[in-house]
PQR file with spaces between the fields and no chain letter, atoms N, CA, C, O and H, PARSE charges and radii, in Angstrom:
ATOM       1  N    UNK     1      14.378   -6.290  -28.172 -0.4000 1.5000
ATOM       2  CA   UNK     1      13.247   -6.968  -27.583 -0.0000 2.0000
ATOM       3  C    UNK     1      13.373   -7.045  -26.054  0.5500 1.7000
ATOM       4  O    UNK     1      12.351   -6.900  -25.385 -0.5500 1.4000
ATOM       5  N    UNK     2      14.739   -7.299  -25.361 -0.4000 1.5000
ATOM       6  CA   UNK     2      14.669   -7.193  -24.308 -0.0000 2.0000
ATOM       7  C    UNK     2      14.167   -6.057  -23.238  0.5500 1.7000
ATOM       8  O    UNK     2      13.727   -6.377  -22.134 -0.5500 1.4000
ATOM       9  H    UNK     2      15.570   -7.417  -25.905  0.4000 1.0000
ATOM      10  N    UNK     3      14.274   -4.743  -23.662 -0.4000 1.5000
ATOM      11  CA   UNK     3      13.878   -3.572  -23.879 -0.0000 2.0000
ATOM      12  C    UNK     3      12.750   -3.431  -23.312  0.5500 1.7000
ATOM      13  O    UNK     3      12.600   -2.768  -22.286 -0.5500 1.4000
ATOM      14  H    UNK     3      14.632   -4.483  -24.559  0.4000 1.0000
ATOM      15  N    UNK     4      11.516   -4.246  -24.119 -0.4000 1.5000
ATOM      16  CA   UNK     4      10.206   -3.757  -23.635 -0.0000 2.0000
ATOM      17  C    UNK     4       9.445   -5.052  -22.325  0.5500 1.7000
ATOM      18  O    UNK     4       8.504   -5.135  -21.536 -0.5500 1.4000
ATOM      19  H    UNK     4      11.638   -4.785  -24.953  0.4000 1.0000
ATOM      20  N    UNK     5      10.680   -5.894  -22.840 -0.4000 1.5000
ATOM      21  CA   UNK     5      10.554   -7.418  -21.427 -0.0000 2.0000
ATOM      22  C    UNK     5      10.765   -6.112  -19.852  0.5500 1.7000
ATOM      23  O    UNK     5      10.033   -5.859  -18.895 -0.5500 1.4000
ATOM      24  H    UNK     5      11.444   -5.827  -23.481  0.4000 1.0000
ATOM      25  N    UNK     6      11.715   -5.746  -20.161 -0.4000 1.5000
ATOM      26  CA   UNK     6      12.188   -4.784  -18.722 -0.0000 2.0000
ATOM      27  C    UNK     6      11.210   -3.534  -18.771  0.5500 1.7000
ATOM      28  O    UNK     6      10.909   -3.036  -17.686 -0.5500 1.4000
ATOM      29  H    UNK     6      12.309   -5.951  -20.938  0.4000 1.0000
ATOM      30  N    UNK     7      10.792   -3.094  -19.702 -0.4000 1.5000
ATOM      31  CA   UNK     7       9.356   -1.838  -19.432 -0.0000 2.0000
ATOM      32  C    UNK     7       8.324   -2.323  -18.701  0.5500 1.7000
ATOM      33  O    UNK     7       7.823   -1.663  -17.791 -0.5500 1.4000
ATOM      34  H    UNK     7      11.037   -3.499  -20.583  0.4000 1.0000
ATOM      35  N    UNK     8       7.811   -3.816  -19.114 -0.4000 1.5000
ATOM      36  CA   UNK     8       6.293   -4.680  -18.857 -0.0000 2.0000
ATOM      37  C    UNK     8       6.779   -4.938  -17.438  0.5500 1.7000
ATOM      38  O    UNK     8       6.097   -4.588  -16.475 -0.5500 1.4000
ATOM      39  H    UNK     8       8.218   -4.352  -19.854  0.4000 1.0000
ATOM      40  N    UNK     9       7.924   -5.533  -17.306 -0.4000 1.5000
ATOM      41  CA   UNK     9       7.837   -5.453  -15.839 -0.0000 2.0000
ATOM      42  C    UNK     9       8.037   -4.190  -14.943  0.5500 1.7000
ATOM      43  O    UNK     9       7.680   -4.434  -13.791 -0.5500 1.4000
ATOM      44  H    UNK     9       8.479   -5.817  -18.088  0.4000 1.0000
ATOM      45  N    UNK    10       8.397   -3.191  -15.078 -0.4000 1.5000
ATOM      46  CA   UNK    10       8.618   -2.344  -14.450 -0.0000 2.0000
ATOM      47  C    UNK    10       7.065   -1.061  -14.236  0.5500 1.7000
ATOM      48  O    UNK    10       6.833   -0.088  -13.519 -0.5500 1.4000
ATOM      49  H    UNK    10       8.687   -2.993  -16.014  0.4000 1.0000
ATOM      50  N    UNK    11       6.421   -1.729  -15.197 -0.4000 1.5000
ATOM      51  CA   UNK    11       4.912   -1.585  -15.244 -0.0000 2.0000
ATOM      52  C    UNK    11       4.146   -1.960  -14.224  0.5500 1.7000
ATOM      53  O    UNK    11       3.698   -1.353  -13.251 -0.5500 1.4000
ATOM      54  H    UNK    11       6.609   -2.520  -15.780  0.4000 1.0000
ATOM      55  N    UNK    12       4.039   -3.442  -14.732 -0.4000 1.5000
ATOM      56  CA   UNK    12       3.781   -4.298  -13.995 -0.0000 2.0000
ATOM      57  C    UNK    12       4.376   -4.050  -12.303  0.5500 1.7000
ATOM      58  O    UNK    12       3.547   -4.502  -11.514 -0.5500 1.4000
ATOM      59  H    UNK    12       4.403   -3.935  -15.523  0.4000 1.0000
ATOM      60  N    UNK    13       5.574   -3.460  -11.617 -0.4000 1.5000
ATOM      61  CA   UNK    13       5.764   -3.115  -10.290 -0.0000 2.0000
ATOM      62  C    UNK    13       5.304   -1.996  -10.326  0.5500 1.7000
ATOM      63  O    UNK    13       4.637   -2.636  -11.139 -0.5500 1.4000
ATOM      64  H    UNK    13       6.248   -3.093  -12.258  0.4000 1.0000
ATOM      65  N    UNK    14       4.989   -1.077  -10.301 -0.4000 1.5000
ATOM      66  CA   UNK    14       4.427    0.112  -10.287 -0.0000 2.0000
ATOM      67  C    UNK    14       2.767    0.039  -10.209  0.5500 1.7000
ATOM      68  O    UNK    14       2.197    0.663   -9.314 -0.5500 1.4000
ATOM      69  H    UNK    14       5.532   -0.557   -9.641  0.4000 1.0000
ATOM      70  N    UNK    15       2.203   -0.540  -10.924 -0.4000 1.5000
ATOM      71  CA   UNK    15       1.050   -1.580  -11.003 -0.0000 2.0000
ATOM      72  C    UNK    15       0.429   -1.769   -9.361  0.5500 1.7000
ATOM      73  O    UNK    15      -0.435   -1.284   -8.631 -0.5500 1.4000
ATOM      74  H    UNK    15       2.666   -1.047  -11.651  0.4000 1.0000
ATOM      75  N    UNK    16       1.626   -2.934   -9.340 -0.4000 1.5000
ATOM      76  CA   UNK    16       0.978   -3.546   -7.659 -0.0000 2.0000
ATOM      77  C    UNK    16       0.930   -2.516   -6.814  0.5500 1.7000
ATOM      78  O    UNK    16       0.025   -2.522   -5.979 -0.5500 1.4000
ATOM      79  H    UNK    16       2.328   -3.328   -9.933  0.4000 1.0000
ATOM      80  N    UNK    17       1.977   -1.299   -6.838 -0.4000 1.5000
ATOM      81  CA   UNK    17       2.286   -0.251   -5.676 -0.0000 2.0000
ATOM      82  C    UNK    17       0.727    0.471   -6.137  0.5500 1.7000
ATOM      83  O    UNK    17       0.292    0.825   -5.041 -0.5500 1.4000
ATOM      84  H    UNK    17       2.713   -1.294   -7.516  0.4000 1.0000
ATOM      85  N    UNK    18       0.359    0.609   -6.505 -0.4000 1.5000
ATOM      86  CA   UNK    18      -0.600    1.517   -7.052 -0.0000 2.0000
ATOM      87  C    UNK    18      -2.051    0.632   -6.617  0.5500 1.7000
ATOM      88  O    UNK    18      -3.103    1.267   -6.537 -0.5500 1.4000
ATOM      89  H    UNK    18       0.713    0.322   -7.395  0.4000 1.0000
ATOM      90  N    UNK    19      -2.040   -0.529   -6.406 -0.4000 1.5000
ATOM      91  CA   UNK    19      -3.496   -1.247   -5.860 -0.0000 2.0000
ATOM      92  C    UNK    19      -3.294   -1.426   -4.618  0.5500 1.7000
ATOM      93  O    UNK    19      -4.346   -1.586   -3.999 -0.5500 1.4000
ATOM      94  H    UNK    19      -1.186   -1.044   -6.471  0.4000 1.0000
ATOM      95  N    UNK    20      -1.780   -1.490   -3.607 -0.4000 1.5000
ATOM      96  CA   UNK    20      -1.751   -1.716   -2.711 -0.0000 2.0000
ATOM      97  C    UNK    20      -2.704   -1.163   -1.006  0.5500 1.7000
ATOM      98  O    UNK    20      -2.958   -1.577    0.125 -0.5500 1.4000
ATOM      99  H    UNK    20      -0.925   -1.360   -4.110  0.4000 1.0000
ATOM     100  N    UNK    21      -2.922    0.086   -1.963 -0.4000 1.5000
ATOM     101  CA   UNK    21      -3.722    0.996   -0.578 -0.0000 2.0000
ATOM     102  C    UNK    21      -5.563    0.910   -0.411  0.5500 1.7000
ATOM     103  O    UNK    21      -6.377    1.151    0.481 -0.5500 1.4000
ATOM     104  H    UNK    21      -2.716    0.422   -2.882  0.4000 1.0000
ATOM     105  N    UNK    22      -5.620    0.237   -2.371 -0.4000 1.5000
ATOM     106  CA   UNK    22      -6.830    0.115   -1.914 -0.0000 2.0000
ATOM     107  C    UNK    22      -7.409   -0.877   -1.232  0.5500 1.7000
ATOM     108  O    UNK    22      -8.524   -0.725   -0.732 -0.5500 1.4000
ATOM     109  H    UNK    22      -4.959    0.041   -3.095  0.4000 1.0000
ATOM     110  N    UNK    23      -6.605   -2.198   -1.116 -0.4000 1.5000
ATOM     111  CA   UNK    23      -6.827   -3.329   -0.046 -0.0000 2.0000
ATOM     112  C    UNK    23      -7.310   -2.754    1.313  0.5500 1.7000
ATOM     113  O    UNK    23      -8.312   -2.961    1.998 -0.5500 1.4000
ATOM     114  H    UNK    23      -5.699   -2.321   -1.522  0.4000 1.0000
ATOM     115  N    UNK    24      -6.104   -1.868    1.460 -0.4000 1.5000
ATOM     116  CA   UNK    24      -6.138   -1.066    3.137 -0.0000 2.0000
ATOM     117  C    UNK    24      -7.566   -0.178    3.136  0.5500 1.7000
ATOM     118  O    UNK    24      -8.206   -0.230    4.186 -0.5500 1.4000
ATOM     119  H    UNK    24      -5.290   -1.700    0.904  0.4000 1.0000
ATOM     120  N    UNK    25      -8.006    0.475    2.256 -0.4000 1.5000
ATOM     121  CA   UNK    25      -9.273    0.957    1.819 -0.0000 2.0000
ATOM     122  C    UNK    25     -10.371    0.181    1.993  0.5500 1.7000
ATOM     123  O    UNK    25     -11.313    0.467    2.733 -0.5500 1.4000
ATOM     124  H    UNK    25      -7.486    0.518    1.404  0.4000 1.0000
ATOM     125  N    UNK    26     -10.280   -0.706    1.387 -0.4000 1.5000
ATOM     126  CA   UNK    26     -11.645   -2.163    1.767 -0.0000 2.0000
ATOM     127  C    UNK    26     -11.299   -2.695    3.069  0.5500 1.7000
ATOM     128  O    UNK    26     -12.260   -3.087    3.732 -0.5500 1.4000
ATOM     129  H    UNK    26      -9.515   -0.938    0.786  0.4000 1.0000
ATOM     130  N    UNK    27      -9.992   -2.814    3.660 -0.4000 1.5000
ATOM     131  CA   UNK    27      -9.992   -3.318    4.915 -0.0000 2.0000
ATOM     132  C    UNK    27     -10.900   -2.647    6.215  0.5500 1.7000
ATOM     133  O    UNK    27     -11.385   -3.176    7.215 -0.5500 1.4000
ATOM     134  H    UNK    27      -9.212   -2.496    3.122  0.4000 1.0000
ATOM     135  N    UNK    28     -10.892   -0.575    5.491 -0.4000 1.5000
ATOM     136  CA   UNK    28     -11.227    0.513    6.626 -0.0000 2.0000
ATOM     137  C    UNK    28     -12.754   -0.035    6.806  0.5500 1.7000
ATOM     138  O    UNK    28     -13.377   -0.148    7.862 -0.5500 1.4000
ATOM     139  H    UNK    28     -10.497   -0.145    4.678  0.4000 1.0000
ATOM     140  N    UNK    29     -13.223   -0.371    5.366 -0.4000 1.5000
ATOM     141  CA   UNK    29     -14.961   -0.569    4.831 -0.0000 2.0000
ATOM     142  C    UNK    29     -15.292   -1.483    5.646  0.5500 1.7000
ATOM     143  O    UNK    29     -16.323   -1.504    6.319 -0.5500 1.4000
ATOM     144  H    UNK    29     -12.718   -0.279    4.507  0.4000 1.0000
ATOM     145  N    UNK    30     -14.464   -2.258    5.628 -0.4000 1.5000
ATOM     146  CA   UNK    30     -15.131   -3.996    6.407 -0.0000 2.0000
ATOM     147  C    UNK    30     -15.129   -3.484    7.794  0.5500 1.7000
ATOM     148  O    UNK    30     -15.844   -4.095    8.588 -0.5500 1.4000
ATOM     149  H    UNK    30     -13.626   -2.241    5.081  0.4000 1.0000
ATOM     150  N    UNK    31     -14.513   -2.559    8.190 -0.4000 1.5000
ATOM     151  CA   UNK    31     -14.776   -2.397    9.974 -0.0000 2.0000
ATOM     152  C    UNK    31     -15.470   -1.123   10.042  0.5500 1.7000
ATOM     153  O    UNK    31     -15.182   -0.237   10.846 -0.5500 1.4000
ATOM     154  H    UNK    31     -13.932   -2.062    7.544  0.4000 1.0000
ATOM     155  N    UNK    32     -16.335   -1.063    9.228 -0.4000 1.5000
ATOM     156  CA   UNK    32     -17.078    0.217    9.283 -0.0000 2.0000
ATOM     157  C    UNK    32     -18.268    0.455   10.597  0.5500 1.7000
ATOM     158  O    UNK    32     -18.854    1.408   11.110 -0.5500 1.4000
ATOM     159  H    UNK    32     -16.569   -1.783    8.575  0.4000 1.0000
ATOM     160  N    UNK    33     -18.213   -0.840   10.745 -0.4000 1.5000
ATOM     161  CA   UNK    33     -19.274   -0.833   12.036 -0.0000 2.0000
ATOM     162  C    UNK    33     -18.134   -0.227   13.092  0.5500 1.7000
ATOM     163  O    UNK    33     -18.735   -0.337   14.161 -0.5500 1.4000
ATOM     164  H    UNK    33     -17.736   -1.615   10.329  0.4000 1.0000
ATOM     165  N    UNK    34     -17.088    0.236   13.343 -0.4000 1.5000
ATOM     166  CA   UNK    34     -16.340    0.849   14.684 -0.0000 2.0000
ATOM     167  C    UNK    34     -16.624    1.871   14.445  0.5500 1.7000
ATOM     168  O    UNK    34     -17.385    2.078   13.501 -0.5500 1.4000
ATOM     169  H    UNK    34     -16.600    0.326   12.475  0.4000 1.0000
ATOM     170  N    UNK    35     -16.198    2.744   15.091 -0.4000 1.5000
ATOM     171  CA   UNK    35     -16.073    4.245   15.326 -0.0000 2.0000
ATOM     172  C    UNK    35     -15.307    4.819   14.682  0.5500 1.7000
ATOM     173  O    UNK    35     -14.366    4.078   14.403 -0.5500 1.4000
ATOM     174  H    UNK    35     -15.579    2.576   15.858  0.4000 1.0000
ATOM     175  N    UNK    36     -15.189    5.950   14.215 -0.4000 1.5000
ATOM     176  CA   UNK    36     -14.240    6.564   13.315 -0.0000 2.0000
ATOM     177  C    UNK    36     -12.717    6.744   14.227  0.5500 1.7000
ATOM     178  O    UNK    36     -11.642    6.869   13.640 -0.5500 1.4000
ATOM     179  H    UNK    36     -15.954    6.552   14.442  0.4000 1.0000
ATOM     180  N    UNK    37     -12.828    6.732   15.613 -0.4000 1.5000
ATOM     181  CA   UNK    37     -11.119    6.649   15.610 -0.0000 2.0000
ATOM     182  C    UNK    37     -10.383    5.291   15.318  0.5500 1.7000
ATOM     183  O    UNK    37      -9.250    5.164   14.854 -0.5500 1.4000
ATOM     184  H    UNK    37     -13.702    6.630   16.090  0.4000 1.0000
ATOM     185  N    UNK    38     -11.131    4.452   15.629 -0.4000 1.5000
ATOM     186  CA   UNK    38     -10.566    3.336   15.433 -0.0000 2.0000
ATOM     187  C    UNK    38     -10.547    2.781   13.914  0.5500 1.7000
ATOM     188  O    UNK    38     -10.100    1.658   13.684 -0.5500 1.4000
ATOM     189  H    UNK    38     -12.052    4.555   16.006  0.4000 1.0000
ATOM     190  N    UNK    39     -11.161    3.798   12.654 -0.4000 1.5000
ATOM     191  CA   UNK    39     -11.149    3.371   11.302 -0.0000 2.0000
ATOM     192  C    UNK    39      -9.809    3.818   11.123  0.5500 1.7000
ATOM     193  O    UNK    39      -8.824    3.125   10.870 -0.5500 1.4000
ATOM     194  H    UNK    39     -11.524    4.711   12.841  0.4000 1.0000
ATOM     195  N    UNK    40      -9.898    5.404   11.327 -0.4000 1.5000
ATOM     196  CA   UNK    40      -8.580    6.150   11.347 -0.0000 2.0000
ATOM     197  C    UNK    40      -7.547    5.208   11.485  0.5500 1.7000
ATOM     198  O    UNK    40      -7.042    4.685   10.491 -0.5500 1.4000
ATOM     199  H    UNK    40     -10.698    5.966   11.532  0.4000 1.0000
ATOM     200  N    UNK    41      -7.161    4.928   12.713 -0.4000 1.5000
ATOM     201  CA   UNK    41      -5.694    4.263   13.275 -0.0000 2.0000
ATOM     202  C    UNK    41      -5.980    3.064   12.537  0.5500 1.7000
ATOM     203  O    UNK    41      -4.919    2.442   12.499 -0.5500 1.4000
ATOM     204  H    UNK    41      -7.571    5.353   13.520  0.4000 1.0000
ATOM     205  N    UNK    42      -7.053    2.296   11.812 -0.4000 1.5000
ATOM     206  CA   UNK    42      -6.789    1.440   11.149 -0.0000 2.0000
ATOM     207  C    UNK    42      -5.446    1.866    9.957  0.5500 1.7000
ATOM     208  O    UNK    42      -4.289    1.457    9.855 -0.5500 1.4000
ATOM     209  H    UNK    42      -7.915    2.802   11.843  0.4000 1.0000
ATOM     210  N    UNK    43      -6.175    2.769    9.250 -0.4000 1.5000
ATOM     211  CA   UNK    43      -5.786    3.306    8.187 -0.0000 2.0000
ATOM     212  C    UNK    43      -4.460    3.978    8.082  0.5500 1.7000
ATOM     213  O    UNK    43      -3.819    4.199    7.055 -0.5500 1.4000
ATOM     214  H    UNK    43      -7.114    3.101    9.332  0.4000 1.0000
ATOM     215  N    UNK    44      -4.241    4.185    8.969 -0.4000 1.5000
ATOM     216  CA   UNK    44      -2.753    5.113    9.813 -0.0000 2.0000
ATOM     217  C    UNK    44      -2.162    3.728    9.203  0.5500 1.7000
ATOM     218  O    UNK    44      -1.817    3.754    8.022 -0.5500 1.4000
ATOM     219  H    UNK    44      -4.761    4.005    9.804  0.4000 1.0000
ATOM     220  N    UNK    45      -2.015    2.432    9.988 -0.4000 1.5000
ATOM     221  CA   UNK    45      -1.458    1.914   10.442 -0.0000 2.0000
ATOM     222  C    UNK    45      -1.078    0.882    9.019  0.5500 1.7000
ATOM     223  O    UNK    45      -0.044    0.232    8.866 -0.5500 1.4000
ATOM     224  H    UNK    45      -2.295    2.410   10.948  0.4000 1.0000
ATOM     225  N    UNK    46      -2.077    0.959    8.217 -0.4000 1.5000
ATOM     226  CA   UNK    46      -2.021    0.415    6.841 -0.0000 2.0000
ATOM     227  C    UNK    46      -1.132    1.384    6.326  0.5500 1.7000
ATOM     228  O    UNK    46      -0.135    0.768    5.948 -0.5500 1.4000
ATOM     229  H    UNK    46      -2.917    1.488    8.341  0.4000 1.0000
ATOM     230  N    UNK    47      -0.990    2.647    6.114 -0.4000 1.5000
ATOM     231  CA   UNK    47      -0.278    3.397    5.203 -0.0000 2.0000
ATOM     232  C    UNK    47       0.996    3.625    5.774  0.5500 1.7000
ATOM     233  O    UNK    47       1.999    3.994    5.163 -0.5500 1.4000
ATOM     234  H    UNK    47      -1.799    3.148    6.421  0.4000 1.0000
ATOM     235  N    UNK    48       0.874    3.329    7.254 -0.4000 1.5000
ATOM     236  CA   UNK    48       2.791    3.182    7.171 -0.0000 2.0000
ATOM     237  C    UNK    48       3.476    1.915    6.713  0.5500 1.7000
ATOM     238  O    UNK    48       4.668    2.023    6.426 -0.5500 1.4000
ATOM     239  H    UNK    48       0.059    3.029    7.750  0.4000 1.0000
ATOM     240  N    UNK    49       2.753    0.423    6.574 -0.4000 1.5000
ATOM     241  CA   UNK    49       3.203   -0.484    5.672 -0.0000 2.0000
ATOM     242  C    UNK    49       2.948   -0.326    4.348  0.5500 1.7000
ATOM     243  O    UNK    49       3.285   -1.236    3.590 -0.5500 1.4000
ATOM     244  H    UNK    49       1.784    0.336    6.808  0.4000 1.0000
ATOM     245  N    UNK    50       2.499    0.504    3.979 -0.4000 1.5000
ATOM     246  CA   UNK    50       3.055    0.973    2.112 -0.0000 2.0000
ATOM     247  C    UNK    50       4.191    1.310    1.904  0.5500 1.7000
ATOM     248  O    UNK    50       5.103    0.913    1.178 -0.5500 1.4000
ATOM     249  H    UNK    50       2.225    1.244    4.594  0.4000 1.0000
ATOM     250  N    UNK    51       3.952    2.627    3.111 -0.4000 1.5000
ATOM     251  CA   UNK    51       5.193    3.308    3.188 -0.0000 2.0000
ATOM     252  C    UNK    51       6.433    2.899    3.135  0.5500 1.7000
ATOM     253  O    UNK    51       7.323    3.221    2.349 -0.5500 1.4000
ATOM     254  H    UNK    51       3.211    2.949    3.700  0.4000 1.0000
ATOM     255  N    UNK    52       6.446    1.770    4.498 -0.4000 1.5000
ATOM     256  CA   UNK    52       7.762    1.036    4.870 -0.0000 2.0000
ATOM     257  C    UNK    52       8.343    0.071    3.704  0.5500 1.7000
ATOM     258  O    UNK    52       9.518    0.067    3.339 -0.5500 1.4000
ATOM     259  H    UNK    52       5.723    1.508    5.137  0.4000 1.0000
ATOM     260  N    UNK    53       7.140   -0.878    3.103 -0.4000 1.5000
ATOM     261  CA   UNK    53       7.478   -1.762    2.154 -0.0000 2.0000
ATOM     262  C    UNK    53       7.672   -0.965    0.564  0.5500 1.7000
ATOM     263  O    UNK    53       7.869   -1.633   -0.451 -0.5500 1.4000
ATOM     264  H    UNK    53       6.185   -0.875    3.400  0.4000 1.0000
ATOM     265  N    UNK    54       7.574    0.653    0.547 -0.4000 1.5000
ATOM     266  CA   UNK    54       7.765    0.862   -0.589 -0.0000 2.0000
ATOM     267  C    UNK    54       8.949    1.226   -0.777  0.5500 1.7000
ATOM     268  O    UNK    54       9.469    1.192   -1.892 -0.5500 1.4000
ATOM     269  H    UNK    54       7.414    1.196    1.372  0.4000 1.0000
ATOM     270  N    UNK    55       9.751    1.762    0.634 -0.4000 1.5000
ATOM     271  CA   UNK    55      10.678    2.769    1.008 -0.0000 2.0000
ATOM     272  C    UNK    55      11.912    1.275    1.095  0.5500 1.7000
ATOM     273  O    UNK    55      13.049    1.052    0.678 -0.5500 1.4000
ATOM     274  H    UNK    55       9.329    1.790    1.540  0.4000 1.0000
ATOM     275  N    UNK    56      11.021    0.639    1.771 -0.4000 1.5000
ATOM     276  CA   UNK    56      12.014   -0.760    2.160 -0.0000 2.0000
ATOM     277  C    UNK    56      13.052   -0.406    3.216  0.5500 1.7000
ATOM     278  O    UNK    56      12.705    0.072    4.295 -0.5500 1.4000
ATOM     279  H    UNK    56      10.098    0.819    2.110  0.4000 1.0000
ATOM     280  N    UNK    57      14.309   -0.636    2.912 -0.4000 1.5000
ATOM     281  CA   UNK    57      15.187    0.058    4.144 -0.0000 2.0000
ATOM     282  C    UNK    57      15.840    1.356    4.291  0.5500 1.7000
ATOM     283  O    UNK    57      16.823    1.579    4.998 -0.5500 1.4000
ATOM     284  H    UNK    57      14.591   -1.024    2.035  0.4000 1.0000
ATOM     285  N    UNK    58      15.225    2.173    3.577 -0.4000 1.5000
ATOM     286  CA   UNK    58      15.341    3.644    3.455 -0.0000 2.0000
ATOM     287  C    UNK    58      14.748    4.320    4.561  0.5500 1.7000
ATOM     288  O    UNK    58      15.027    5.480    4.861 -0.5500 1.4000
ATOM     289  H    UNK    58      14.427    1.992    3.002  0.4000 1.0000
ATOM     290  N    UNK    59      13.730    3.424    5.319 -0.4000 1.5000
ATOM     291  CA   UNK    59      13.316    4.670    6.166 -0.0000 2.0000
ATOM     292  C    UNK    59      12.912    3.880    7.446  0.5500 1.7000
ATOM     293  O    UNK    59      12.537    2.719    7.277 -0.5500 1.4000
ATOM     294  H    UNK    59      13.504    2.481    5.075  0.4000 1.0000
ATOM     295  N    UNK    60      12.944    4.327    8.559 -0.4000 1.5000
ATOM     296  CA   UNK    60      12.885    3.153    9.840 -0.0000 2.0000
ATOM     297  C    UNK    60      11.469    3.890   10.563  0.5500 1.7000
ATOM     298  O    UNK    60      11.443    5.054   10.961 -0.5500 1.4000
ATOM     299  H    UNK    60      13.249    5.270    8.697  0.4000 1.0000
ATOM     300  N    UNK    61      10.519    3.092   10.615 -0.4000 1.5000
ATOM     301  CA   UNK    61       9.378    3.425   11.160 -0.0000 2.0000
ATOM     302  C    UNK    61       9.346    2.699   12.775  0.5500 1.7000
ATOM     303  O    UNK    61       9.356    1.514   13.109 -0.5500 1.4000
ATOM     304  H    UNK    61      10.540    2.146   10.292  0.4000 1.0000
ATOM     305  N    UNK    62       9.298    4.101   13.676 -0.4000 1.5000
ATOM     306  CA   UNK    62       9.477    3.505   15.215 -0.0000 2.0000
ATOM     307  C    UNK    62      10.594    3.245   15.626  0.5500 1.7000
ATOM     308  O    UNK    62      10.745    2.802   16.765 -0.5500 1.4000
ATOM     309  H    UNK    62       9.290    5.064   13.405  0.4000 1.0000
């Protein structure tokens, strides 16, 4: 039984990583009134905190 306690969660994290970008996605929407460079570098700037928080201290951004 413990077995599928450690699957559901490991689901369940994989889960959150997997909704995380579309926040950053609705964030690009809500500033849709800017200009497209400034949606861009929004979006840049969202996907290197996926990145960083998925990688964690594996990878040094900057």
């Amino acid at each position: 039984m413990s077995t599928s306690k450690i699957q559901t969660l490991g689901t369940r994290k994989s889960h959150w990583s997997t909704m995380r970008p579309w926040r950053c996605t609705s964030q690009t929407e809500y500033y849709g009134n800017l200009d497209f460079d400034n949606r861009f570098l929004w979006h840049l700037r969202c996907l290197m905190i996926i990145t960083k928080s998925t990688y964690n201290n594996c990878i040094q951004i900057g």
